[in-house]
C-alpha positions as CSV (number, residue, x, y, z in Angstrom):
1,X,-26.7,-9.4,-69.2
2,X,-25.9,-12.3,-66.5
3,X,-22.1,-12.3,-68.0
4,X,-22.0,-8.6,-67.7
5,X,-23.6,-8.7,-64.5
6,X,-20.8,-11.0,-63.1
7,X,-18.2,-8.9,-64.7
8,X,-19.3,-5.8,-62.5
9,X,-19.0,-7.6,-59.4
10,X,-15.7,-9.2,-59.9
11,X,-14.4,-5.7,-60.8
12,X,-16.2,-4.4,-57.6
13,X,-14.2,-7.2,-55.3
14,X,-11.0,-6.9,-56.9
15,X,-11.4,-2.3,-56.0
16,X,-12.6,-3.6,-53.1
17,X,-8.9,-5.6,-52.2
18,X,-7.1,-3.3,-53.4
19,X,-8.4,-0.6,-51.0
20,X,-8.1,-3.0,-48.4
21,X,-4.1,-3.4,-49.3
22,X,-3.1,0.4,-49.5
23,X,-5.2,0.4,-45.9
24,X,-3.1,-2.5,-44.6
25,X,0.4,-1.2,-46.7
26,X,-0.9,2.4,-44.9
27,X,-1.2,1.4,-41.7
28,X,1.9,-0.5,-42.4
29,X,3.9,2.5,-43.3
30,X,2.8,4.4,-40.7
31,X,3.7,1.5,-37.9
32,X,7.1,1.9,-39.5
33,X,7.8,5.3,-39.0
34,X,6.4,5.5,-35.5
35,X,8.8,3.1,-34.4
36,X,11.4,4.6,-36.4
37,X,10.8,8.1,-34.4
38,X,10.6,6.2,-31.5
39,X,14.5,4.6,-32.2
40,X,15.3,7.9,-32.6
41,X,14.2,9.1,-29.9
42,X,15.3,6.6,-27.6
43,X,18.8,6.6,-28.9
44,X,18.7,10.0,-28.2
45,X,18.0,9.7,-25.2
46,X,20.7,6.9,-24.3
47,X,23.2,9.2,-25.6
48,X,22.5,12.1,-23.5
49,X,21.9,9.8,-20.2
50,X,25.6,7.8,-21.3
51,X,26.7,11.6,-21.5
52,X,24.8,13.0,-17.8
53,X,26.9,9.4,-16.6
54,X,30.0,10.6,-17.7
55,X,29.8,13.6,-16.4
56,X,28.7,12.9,-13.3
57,X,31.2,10.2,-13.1
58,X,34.0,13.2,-13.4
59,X,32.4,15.0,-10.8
60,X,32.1,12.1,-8.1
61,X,36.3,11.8,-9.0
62,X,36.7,15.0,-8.4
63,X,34.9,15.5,-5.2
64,X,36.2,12.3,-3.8
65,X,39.7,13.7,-4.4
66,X,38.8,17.3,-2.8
67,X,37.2,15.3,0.5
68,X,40.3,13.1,0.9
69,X,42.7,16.0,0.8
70,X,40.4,17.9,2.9
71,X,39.9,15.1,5.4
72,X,44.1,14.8,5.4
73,X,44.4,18.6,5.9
74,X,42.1,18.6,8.7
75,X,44.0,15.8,10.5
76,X,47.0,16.9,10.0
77,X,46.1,20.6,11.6
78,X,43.8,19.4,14.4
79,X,45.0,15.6,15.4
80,X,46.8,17.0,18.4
81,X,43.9,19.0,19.5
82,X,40.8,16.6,19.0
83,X,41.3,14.9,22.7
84,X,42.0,17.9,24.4
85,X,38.7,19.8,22.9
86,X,37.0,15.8,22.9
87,X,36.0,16.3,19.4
88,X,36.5,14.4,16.0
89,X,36.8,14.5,12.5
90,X,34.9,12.2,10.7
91,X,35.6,10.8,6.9
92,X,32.8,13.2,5.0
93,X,34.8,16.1,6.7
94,X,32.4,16.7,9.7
95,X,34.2,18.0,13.0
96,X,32.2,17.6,15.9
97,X,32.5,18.8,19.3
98,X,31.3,16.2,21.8
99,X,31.7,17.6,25.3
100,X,28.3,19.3,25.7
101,X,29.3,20.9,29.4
102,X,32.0,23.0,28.2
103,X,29.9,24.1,24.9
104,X,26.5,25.6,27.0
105,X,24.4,25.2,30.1
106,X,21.8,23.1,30.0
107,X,19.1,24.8,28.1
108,X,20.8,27.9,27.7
109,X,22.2,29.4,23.9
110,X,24.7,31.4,25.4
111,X,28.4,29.6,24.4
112,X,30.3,28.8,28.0
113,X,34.0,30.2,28.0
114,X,35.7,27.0,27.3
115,X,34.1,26.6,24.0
116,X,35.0,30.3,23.2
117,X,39.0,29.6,24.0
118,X,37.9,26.6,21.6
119,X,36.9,28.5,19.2
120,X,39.6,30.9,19.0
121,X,42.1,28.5,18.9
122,X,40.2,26.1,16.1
123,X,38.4,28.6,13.9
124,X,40.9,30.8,12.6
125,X,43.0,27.6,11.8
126,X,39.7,25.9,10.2
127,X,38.8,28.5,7.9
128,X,42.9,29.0,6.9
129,X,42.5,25.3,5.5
130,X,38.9,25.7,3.7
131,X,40.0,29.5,2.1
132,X,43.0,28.0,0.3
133,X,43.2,28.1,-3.4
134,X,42.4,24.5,-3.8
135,X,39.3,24.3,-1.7
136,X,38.0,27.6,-1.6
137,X,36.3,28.1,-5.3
138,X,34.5,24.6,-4.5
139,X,33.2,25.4,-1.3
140,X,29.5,25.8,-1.3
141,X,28.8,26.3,2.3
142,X,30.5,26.2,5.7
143,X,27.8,24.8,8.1
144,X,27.4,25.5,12.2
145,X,25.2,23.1,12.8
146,X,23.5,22.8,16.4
147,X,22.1,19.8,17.9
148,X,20.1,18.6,21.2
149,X,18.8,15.6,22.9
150,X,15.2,14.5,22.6
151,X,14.4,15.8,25.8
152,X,13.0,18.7,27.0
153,X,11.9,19.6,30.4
154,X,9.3,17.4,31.8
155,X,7.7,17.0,28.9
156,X,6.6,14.0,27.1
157,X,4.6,16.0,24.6
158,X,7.1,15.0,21.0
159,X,5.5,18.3,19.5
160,X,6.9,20.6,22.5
161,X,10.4,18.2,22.3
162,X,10.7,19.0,18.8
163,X,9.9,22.6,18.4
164,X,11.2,23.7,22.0
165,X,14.7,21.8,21.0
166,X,14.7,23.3,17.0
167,X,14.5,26.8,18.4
168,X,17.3,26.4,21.1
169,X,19.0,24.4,18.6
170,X,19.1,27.5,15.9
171,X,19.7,29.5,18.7
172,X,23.0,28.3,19.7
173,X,24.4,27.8,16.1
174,X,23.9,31.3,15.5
175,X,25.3,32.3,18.7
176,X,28.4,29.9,17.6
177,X,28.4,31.8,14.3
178,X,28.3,34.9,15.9
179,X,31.2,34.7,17.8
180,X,33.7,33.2,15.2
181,X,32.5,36.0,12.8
182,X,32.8,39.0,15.0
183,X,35.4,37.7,17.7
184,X,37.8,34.9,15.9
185,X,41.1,35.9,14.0
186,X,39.5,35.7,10.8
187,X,39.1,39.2,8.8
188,X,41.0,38.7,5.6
189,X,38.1,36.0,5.0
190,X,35.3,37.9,5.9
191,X,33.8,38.8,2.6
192,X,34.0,35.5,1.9
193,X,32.5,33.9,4.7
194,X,29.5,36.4,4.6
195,X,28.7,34.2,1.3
196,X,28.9,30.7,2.7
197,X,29.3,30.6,6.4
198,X,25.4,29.2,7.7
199,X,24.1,28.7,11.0
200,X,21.5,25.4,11.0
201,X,19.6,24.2,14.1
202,X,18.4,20.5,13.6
203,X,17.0,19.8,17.1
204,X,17.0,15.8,17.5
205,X,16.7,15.1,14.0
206,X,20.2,13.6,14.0
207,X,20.7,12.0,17.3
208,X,24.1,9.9,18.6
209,X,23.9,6.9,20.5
210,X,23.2,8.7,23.9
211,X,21.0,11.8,25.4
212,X,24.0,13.3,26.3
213,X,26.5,13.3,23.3
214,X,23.4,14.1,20.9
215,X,24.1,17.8,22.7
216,X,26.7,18.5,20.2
217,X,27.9,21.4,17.7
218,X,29.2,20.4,14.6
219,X,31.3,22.7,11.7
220,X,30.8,20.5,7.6
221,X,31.4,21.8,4.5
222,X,28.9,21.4,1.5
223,X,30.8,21.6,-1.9
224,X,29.5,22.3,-5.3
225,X,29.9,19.1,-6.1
226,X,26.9,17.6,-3.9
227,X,24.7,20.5,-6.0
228,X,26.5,19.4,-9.5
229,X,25.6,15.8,-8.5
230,X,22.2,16.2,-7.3
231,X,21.7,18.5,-10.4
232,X,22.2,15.8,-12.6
233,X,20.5,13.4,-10.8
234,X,17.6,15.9,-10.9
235,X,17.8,15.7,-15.1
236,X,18.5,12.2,-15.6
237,X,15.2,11.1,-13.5
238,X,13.3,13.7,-16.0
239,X,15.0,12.3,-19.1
240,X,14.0,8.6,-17.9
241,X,10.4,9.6,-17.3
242,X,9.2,9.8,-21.4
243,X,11.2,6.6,-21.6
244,X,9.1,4.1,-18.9
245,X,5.8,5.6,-21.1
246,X,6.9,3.7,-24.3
């Protein structure tokens, strides 16, 4: 009975490992295959960011290639004209007019005559450059962007500043926009430009390094690019999200 006895509980042990083992070789498995998926998944993942890279790398070509020619264009129409109007063309395209008491009063939206001879004179010749076949299907949006000082009045009050200069600022950029659409040399473009020519009041929120040349109205072109780019951008900060979690 003892022997027997023994027997049982030997048997008992031994069931006993080998349930343990197939727990252990269980778990084992399933470790495997979790970091298997996981391989997978990250691989996957590395292709399709080297891939987002690459593309994005094409595009950044590309729209460094578009901005110098553009930049080159612009120079080449306007260079004898920029000291005469006292404006400039900077490297990301940007042609600012500088000479705040020929553009308006003080205060006022309404565009002073000298900036309307401007005008007619640099617009047509502006948007003859930006409608050409090599610019024109990459042109997002043609910006007239207005601009103030920080001050306003006798004020002190930033709140008043701000709002009181954003409001005159969007004021005079459409004014700006206005007259180049319905006065300017520009009607064989016109159902274009009703599809990317904006008018954007910033206030202060850009200033330059004085009161008075922060009064300024500035004419930049956004290309698809910049959305193309920040699209991807957009998708490779979601596709590196699941990643930082493993």
């Amino acid at each position: 009975m003892i022997s027997n006895s023994k027997g049982s509980e030997w048997i008992s042990i031994s069931d006993m490992m080998a349930g343990i083992m197939m727990i252990f070789l269980l778990v084992a498995v399933s470790y495997m295959v979790v970091i298997s998926s996981t391989e997978k998944r990250l691989a996957l993942q590395n292709a399709e960011l080297l891939e987002l890279n690459r593309q994005m790398s094409d595009i950044a070509k590309t729209h460094q290639n578009l901005q110098v020619k553009l930049y080159n264009d612009l120079i080449a129409e306007f260079s004898n004209n920029l000291e005469e109007w006292n404006a400039e063309i900077d490297t990301d395209n940007t042609v600012r007019f500088r000479e705040p008491d020929i553009l308006f009063d003080q205060g006022q939206k309404v565009v002073k005559i000298r900036f309307k001879e401007i005008l007619d004179d640099f617009f047509p010749r502006y948007i003859k450059i930006l409608s050409q076949e090599k610019y024109k299907d990459d042109i997002e949006e043609i910006r007239i962007e207005g601009h103030t000082s920080t001050e306003w009045k006798n004020t002190d009050s930033l709140e008043v500043r701000y709002l009181a200069n954003a409001e005159l600022s969007q004021a005079r950029a459409l004014e700006v926009l206005k007259y180049c659409f319905e006065y300017t040399n520009i009607s064989p473009h016109k159902q274009w430009l009703i599809k990317v020519l904006r008018a954007n009041g910033l206030s202060f929120a850009k200033p330059l390094e004085s009161q008075e040349l922060s009064r300024r109205v500035e004419f930049k072109t956004l290309t698809k690019s910049d959305q193309k780019i920040l699209k991807i951008l957009n998708i490779n900060k979601e596709l590196q999200m699941p990643m930082e979690s493993f």
